[in-house]
C-alpha positions in Angstrom: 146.8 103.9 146.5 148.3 104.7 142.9 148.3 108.6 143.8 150.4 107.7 146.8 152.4 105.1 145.0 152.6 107.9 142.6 154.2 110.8 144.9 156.8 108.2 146.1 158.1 106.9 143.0 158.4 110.9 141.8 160.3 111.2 145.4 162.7 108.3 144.0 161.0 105.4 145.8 162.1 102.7 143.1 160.0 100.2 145.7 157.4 102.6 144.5 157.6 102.9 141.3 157.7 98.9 140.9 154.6 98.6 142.2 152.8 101.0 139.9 154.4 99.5 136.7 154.1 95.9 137.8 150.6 95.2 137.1 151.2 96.2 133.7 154.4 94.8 132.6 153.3 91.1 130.8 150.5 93.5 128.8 152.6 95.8 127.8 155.3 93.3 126.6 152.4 91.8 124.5 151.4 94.7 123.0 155.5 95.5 122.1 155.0 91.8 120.8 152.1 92.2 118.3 153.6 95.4 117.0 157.3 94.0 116.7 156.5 90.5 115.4 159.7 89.4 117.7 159.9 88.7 121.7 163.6 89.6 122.1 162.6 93.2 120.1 159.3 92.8 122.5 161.8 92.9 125.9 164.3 95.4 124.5 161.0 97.8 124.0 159.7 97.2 127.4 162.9 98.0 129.2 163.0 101.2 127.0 159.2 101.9 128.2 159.9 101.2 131.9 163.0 103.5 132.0 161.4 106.1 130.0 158.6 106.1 132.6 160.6 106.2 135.3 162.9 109.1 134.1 159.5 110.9 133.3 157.7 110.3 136.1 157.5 114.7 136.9 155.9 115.0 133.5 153.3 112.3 134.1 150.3 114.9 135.0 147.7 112.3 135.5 145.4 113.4 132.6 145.0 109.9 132.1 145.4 106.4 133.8 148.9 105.4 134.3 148.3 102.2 132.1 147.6 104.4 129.4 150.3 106.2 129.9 152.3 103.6 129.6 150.8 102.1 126.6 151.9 105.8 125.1 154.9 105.1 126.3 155.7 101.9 125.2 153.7 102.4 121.2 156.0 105.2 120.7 159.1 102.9 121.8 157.8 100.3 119.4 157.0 102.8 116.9 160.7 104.7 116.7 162.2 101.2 116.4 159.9 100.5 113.5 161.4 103.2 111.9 164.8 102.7 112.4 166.9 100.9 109.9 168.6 99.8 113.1 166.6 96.3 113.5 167.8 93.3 114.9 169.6 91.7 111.6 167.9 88.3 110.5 170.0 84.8 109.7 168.9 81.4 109.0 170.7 78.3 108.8 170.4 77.7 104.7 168.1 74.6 104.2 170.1 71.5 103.3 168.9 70.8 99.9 168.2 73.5 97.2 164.9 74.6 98.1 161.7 73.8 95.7 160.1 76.8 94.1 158.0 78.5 96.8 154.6 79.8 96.7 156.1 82.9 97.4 158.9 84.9 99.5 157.5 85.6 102.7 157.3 89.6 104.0 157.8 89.0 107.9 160.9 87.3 108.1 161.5 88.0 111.8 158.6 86.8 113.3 159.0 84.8 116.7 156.6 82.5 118.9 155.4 83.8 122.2 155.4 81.6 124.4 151.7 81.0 126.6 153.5 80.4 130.1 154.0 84.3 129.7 150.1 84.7 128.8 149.1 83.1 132.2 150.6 86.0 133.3 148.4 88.8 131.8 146.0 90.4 134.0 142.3 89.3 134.1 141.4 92.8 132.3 138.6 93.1 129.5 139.9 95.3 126.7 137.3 98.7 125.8 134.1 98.0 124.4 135.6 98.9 120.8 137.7 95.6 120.9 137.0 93.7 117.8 139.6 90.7 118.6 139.6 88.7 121.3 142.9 87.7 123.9 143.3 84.4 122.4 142.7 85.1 118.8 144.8 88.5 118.9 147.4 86.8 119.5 147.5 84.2 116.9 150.2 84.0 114.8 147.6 84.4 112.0 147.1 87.8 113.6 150.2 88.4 114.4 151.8 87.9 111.2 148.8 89.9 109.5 149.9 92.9 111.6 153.9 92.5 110.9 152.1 93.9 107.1 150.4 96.7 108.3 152.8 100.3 108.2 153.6 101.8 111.5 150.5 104.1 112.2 148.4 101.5 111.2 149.6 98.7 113.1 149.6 100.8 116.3 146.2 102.5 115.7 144.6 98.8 114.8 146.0 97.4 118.4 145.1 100.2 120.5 141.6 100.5 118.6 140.8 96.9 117.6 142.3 94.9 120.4 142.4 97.0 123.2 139.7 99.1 122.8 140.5 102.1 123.3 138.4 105.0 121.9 139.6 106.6 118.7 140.0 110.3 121.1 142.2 108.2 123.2 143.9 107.1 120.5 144.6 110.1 118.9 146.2 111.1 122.0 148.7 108.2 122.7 149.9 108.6 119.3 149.7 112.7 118.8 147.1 112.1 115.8 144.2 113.5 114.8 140.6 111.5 115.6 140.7 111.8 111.5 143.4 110.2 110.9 142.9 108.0 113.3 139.9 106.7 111.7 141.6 106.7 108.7 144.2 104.8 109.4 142.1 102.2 111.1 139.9 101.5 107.9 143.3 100.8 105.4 144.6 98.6 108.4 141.1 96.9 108.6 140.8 96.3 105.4 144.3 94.8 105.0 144.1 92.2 108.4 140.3 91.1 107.0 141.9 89.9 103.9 144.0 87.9 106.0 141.0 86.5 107.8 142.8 84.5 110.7 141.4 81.5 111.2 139.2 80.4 114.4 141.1 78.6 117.0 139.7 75.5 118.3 139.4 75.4 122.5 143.0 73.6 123.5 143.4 70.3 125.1 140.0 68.5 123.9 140.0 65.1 122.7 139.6 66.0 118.9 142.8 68.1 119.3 145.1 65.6 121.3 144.0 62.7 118.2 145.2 65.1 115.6 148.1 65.9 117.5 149.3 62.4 117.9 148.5 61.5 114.5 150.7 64.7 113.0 154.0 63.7 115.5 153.7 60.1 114.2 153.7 61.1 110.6 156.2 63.9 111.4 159.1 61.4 113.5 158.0 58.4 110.4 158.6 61.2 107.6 155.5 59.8 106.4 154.8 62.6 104.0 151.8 61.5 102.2 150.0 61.0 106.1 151.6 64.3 107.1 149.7 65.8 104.1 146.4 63.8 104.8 146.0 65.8 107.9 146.5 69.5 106.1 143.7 71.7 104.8 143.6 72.1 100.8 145.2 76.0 101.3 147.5 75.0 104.1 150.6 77.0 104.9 154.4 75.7 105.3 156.7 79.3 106.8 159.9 79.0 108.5 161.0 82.3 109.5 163.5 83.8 109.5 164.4 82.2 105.7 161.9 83.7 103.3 160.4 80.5 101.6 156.6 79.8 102.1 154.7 77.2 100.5 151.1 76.9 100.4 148.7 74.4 98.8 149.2 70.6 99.9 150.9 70.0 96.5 153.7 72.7 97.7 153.5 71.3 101.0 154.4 67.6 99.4 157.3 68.8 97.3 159.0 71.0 100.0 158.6 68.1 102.5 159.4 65.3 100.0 162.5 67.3 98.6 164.0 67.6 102.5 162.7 64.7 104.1 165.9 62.4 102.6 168.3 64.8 103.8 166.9 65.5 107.5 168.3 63.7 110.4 166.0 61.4 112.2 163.6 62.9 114.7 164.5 61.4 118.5 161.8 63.3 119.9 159.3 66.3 120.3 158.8 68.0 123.1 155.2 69.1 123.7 154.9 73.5 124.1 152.2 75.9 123.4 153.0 79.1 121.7 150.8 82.1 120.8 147.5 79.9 121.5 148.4 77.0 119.3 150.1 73.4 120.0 154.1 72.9 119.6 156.8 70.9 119.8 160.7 71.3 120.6 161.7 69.2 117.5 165.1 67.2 118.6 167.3 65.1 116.2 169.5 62.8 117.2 173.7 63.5 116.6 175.0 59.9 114.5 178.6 60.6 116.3 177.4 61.1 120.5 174.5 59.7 120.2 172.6 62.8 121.8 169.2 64.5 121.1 169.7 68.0 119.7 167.5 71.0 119.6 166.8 71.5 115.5 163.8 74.2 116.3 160.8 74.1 117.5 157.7 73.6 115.2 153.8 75.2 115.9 150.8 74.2 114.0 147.4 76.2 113.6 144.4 74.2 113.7 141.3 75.0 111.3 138.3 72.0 112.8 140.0 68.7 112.3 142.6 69.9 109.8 145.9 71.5 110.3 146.0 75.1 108.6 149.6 75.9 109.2 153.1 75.0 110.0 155.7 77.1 111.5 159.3 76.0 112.0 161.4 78.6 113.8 165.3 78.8 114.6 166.7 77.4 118.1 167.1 81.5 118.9 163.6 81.5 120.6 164.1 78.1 122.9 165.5 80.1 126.1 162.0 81.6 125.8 160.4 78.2 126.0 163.0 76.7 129.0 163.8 73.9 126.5 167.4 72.5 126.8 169.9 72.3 123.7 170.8 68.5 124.4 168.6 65.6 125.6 170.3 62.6 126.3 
């Protein structure tokens, strides 16, 4: 069926051609994902990758699968626009009190959530038996973030290798490398994501999850700081991309959110989403004049056990993605 599909998309069948790509289109926009660190860069690079297919279709010679010809495709997309000083520009809404010393400045300012309604629609495919990360766990923002550090080669030869498993000879040949440098490559990116040891997501949705859930929205809506901190690990993070300041350490934690807490407007309410695995919220504050509910961000938290290992507050850019509306009444 895909060598006939084939002939007629190199005929000019679009019908045709939609049908060989489509199985592969919500994979490939992860994998643009995890090496991009950004959705809307994610999209851009899969529309690049579909056209480029489609305008190369007489020099696909079938050598391999046309899902790994895509993948070559669509790395090489990812990886020009790596390279390129050309990147989507990042901006922030300053925070509205002078921000407490950080832990540190973060390095992946534009990271984005992904949202899971676009996960249910990856296909039911087990990655090569050289995967070292599982669906759920590569896609983390733990992970995710741990990649943004990694330089081009690496990052692409640790997703093709590590998450989808391909071999390092079919690596080599997506990305025009030697199987030594390949391997090479591999071992500095290995060695850079282990130190960043992502933690072990819990299952979603059991009982033990909803509790902590509850408790962290009623501490977050009360601005009850000293509960909010209660319910962090020791080594807990605090990012909001795309403005540089990270705190870690529930002492950091307490000072950043005791040194905004009397100058942010009342939560109204928090809409439940899941992004990238983990539990979130569209965080809506309440305007003093109209009287509406306003979309401030939306917040996601990493779980390690019964603890919460992470919070990340990102800009209202990313709520298309999520279908939540700017106003509530």
């Amino acid at each position: 069926m895909s060598a006939e599909l084939l002939a007629r998309a190199r005929a000019g069948d679009r019908d045709a051609f939609a049908a060989l790509v489509e199985p592969h289109r919500r994979e490939l926009q992860v994998h643009c994902y995890r090496m991009l660190g950004s959705l809307q860069d994610a999209e851009d690079a899969l529309q690049e990758t579909l056209l480029a297919a489609w305008l190369g279709l007489d020099g696909f010679e079938g050598r391999s699968s046309v899902r790994t010809w895509l993948y070559r495709i669509a790395t090489n997309r990812c990886l020009n626009l790596l390279r390129s000083s050309s990147r989507r520009p990042t901006a922030a809404a300053p925070l509205p009190v002078p921000a407490p010393d950080p832990t540190g400045l973060g390095e992946v300012p534009w990271l984005q959530p992904y949202p899971d309604d676009l996960l249910e629609g990856l296909p039911d495919r087990a990655p090569g038996p050289d995967a070292r990360y599982e669906s759920r766990e590569a896609i983390s923002l733990a992970f995710v973030t741990a990649v943004q550090l990694l330089p081009p080669n690496q990052r692409a030869v640790l997703l093709l290798r590590d998450v989808l498993g391909y071999r390092a000879s079919e690596t080599a040949a997506i990305l025009g490398l030697t199987e030594d440098a390949v391997t090479n490559a591999l071992k500095r990116a290995r060695a850079t994501t282990d130190a960043a040891s992502p933690p072990q997501l819990p299952a979603p949705g059991g009982p033990e999850e909803r509790a902590l859930l509850d408790r962290f929205v009623a501490a977050f809506t009360d601005s009850d700081v000293d509960a909010l901190v209660s319910l962090m690990t020791d080594d807990a993070w605090v990012r909001m991309p795309p403005l540089p300041f990270e705190y870690r350490g529930t002492e950091a934690v307490r000072r950043f959110f005791t040194a905004i807490e009397a100058h942010r407007r009342r939560i109204g309410r928090m809409v439940p989403v899941r992004a990238n695995g983990q539990p979130g919220w569209g965080e809506y504050v309440r305007d003093p004049v109209a009287g509406s509910l306003h979309l401030a961000g939306i917040l996601t938290i990493a779980l390690a056990g019964d603890r919460i290992c992470e919070i990340t507050h990102f800009e209202t850019t990313v709520a298309p993605y999520f279908a939540l509306p700017r106003t509530l009444d």
